[in-house]
C-alpha positions as CSV (number, residue, x, y, z in Angstrom):
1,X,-10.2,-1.1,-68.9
2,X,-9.6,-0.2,-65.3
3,X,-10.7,-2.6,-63.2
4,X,-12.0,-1.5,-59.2
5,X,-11.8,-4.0,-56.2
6,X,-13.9,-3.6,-53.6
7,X,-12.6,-1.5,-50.8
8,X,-13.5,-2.9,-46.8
9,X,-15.0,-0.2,-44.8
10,X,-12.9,0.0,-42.0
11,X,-15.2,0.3,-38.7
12,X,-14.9,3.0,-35.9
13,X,-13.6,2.1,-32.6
14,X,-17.1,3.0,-31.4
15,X,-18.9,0.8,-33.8
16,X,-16.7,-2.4,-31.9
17,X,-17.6,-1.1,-29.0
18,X,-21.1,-1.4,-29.6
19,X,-21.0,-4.5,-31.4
20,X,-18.9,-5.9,-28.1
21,X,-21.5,-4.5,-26.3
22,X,-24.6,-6.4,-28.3
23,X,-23.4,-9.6,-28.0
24,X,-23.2,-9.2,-23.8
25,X,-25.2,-11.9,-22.5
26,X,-27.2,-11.2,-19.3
27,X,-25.4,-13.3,-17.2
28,X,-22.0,-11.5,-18.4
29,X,-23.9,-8.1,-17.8
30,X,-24.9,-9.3,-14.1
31,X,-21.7,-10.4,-13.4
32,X,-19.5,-7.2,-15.1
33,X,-22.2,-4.9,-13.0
34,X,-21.4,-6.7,-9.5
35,X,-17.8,-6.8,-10.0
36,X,-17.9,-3.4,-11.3
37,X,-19.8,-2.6,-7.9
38,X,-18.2,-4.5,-5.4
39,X,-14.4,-4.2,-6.6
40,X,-13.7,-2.4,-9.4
41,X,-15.8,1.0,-7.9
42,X,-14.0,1.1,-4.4
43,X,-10.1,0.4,-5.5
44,X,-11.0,3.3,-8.1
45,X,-12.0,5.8,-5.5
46,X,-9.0,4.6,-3.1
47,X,-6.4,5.0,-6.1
48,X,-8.3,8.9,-6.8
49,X,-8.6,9.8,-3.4
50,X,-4.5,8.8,-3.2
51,X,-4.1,10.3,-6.9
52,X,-4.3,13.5,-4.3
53,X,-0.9,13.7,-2.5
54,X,2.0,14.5,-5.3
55,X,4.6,12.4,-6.4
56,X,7.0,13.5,-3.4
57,X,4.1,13.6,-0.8
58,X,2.9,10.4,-1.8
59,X,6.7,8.7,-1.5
60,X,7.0,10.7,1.8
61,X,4.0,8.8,3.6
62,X,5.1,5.7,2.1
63,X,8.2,5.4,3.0
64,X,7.9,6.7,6.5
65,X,10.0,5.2,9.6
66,X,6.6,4.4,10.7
67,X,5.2,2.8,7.5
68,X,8.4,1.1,6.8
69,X,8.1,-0.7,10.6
70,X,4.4,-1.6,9.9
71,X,5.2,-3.0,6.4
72,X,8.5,-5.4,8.7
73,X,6.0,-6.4,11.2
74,X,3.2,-7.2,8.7
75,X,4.8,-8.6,5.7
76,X,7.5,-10.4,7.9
77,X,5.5,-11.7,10.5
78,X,2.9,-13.2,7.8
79,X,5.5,-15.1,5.6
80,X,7.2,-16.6,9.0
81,X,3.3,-17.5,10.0
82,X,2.7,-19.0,6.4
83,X,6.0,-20.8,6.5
84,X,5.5,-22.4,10.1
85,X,1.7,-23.3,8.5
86,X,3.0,-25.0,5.6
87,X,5.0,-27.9,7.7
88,X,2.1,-28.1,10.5
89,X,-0.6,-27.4,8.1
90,X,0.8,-30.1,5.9
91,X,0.8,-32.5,8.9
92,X,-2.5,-32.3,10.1
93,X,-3.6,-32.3,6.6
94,X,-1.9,-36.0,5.9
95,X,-3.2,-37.0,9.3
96,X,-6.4,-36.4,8.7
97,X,-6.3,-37.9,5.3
98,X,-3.7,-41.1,6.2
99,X,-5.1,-42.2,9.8
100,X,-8.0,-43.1,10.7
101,X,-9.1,-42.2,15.0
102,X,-11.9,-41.5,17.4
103,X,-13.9,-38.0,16.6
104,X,-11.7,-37.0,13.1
105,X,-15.3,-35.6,12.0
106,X,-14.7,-33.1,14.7
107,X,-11.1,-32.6,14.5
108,X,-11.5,-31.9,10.7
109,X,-14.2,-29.5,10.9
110,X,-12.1,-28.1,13.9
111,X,-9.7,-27.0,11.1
112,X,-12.6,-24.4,9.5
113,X,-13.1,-22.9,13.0
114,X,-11.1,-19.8,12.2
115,X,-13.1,-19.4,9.3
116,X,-16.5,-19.2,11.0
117,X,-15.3,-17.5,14.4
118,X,-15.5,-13.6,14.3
119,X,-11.7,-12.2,14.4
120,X,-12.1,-10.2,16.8
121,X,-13.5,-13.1,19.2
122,X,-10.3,-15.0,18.0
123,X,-8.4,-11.9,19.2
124,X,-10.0,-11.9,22.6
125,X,-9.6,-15.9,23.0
126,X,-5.9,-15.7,21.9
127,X,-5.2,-12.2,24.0
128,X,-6.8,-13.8,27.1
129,X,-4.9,-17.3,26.4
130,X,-1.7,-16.2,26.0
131,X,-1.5,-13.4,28.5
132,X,0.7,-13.4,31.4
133,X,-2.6,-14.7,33.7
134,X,-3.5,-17.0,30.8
135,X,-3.0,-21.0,30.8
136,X,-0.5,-21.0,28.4
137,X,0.9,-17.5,28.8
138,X,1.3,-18.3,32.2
139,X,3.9,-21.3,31.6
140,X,6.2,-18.5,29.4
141,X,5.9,-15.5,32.1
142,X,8.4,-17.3,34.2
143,X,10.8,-17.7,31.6
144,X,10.8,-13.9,30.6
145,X,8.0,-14.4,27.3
146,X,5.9,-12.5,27.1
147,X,3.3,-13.0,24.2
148,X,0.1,-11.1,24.2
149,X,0.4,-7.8,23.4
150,X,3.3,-8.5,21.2
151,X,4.9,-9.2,18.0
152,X,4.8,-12.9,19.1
153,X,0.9,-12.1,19.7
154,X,0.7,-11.1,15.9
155,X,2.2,-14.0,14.7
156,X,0.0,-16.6,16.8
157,X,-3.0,-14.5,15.5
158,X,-1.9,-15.0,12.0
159,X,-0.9,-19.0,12.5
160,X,-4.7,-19.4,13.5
161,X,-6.5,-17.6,10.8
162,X,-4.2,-18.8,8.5
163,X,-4.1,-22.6,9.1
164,X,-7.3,-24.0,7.3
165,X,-5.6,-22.3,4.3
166,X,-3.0,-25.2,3.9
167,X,-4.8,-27.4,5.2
168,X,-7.4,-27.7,2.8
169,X,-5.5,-26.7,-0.2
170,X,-3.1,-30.0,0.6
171,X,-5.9,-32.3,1.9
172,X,-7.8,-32.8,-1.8
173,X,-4.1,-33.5,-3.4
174,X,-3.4,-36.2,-0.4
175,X,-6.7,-37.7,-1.3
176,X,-6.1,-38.3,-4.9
177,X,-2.6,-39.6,-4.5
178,X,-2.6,-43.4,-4.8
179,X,-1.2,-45.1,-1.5
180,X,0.1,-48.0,-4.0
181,X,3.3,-46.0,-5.3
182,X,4.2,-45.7,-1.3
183,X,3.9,-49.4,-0.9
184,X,5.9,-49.8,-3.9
185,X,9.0,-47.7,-2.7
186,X,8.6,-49.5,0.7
187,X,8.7,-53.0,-0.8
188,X,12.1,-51.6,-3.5
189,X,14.1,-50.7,0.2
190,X,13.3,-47.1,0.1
191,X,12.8,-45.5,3.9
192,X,9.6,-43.8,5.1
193,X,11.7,-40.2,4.8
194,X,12.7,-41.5,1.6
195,X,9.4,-42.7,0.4
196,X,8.5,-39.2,1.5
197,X,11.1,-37.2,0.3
198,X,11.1,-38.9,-3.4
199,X,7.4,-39.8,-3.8
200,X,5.0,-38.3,-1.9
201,X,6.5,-34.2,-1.6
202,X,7.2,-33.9,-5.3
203,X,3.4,-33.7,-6.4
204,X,2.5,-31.9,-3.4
205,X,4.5,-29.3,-3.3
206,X,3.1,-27.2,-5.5
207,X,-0.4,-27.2,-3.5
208,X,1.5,-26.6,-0.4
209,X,2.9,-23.6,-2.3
210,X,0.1,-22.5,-2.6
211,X,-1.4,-23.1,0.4
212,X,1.8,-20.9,1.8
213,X,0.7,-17.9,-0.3
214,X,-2.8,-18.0,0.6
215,X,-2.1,-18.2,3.9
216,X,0.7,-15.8,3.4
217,X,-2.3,-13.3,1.7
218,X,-5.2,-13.7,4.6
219,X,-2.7,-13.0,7.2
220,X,-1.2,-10.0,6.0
221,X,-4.8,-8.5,5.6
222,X,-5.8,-9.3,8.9
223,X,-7.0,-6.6,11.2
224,X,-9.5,-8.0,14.0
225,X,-7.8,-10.7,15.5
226,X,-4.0,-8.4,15.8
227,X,-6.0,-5.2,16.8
228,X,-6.6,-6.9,20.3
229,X,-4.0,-9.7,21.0
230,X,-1.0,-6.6,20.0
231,X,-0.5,-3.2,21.8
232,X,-0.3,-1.6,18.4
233,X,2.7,0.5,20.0
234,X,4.4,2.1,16.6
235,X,7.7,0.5,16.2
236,X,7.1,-2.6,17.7
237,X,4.1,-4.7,16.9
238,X,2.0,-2.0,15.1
239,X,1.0,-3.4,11.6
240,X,-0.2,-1.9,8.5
241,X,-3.7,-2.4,8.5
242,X,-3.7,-0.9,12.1
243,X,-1.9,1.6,10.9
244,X,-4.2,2.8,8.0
245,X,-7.2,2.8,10.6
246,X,-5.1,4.7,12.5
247,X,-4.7,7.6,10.1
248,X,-8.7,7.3,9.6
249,X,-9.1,8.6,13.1
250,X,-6.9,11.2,12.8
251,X,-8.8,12.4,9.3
252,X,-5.6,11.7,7.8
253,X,-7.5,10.0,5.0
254,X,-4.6,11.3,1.9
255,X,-2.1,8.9,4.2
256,X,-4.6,6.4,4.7
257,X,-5.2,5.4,1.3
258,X,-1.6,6.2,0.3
259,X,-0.5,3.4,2.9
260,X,-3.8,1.2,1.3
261,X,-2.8,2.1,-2.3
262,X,0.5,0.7,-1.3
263,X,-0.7,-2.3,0.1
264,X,-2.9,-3.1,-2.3
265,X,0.0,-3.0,-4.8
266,X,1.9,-5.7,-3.3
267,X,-1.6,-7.7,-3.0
268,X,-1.8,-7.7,-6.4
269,X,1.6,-9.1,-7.1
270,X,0.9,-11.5,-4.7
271,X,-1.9,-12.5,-6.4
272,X,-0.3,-12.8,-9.7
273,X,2.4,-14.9,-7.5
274,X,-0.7,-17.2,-6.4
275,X,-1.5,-17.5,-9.8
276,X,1.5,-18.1,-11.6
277,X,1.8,-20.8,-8.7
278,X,-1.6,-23.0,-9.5
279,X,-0.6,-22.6,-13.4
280,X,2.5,-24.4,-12.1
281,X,0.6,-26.8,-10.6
282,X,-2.2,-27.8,-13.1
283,X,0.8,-28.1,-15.5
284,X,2.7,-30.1,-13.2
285,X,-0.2,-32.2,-12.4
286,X,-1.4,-32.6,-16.2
């Protein structure tokens, strides 16, 4: 006698689909809808509108004299920003934590000012500050430095609306670290640079990692602040950002978003580099 086993009836693709679809909760829906609206929609239309130019034309703009100069002044100029953030950043951060002094209210909400001040204020402040006339552009004019206006310009722009990034990505870490293991390495004959070097800056250096590639991120995406305090002269302070507004205003819009398209690409990997960097550090930490 034959005997039959039951055979599984495979499903379609569509018939997951709509099953996947079913079980979306309304919060999920609300929150696929806004991301689909507010990010997913206008990097879609960027990539199509650069989908345009052919594979040559599209290499051509990219990889321009000009475009190559604005990708050295931007992606330069923000690392050495993030990099002079991370030690001072890191400083003010343990001060602010370690020491107690008159008005540290106001000095630590100080530290958010460049997130709540309009960029192209900050530009203004810092172009007026630093120019030759200015109080402290006036104490380098002498010396042959000039600093508003340029590439020097850019990079004070990005220190300031970088800092609070390192800032407050170190201060919660200094807060949780337990004084107790410093008094412990003072009282075994270790140094305060060694108590430092050994103790404290193994667990935070992960968050000031961090801290470095956020500031690292804001800065090379900032336009308002560097549109004013540079002279956005090609070949010497002119950075990317300007450079795709640029192309706007000459309805260049096919090199506009090929030079976004390009950007965004590396802002993704360094968002992937952000990430792979707080994975580090919860694993670290844990």
């Amino acid at each position: 006698m034959a005997v039959s086993f039951p055979t599984s009836n495979p499903q379609s693709p569509i018939q997951h689909i709509k099953r996947a679809i079913g079980k979306i909760t309304l919060p999920w829906g609300i929150t696929l809808g806004y991301l689909s609206l507010m990010l997913l929609v206008p990097v879609a239309a960027m990539l199509l509108k650069a989908s345009t130019a052919n594979p040559a034309e599209f290499w051509k703009i990219a990889t321009s004299p000009i475009a190559l100069s604005a990708y050295d002044v931007t992606f330069f100029t923000a690392l050495i920003s993030a990099l002079i953030n991370g030690v001072f950043g890191t400083l003010i951060a343990w001060v602010l934590v370690r020491y107690d002094f008159p008005l540290k209210r106001i000095v630590d909400a100080v530290v958010d000012l460049p997130f709540a001040l309009p960029t192209s204020v900050a530009g203004l402040t810092l172009a007026t500050v630093y120019s030759d006339n200015g109080w402290i552009g006036s104490l380098f004019a002498p010396l042959g430095i000039k600093i508003s206006f340029t590439r020097l310009g850019v990079g004070i722009a990005m220190i300031f609306i970088s800092l609070p990034f390192i800032v407050r990505t170190v201060q919660p870490v200094l807060n949780e670290m337990e004084k107790e293991i410093e008094e412990a390495a003072w009282c075994l004959g270790a140094s305060q640079f060694e108590t430092f070097w050994r103790v404290v800056l193994p667990p935070l250096f992960p968050s000031i990692l961090t801290g470095v590639a956020l500031g690292f991120s804001r800065a090379v995406g900032e336009y308002g602040s560097t549109v004013i305090v540079a002279s956005n002269i090609p070949f010497k302070d002119l950075i990317a950002p300007v450079l795709i507004f640029q192309r706007l205003e000459q309805y260049d819009y096919a090199g506009a978003t090929v030079i976004g398209t390009v950007m965004l690409g590396i802002s993704l990997a360094m968002l992937f580099a952000i990430n792979l960097l707080q994975a580090w550090r919860r694993r670290y930490d844990g």
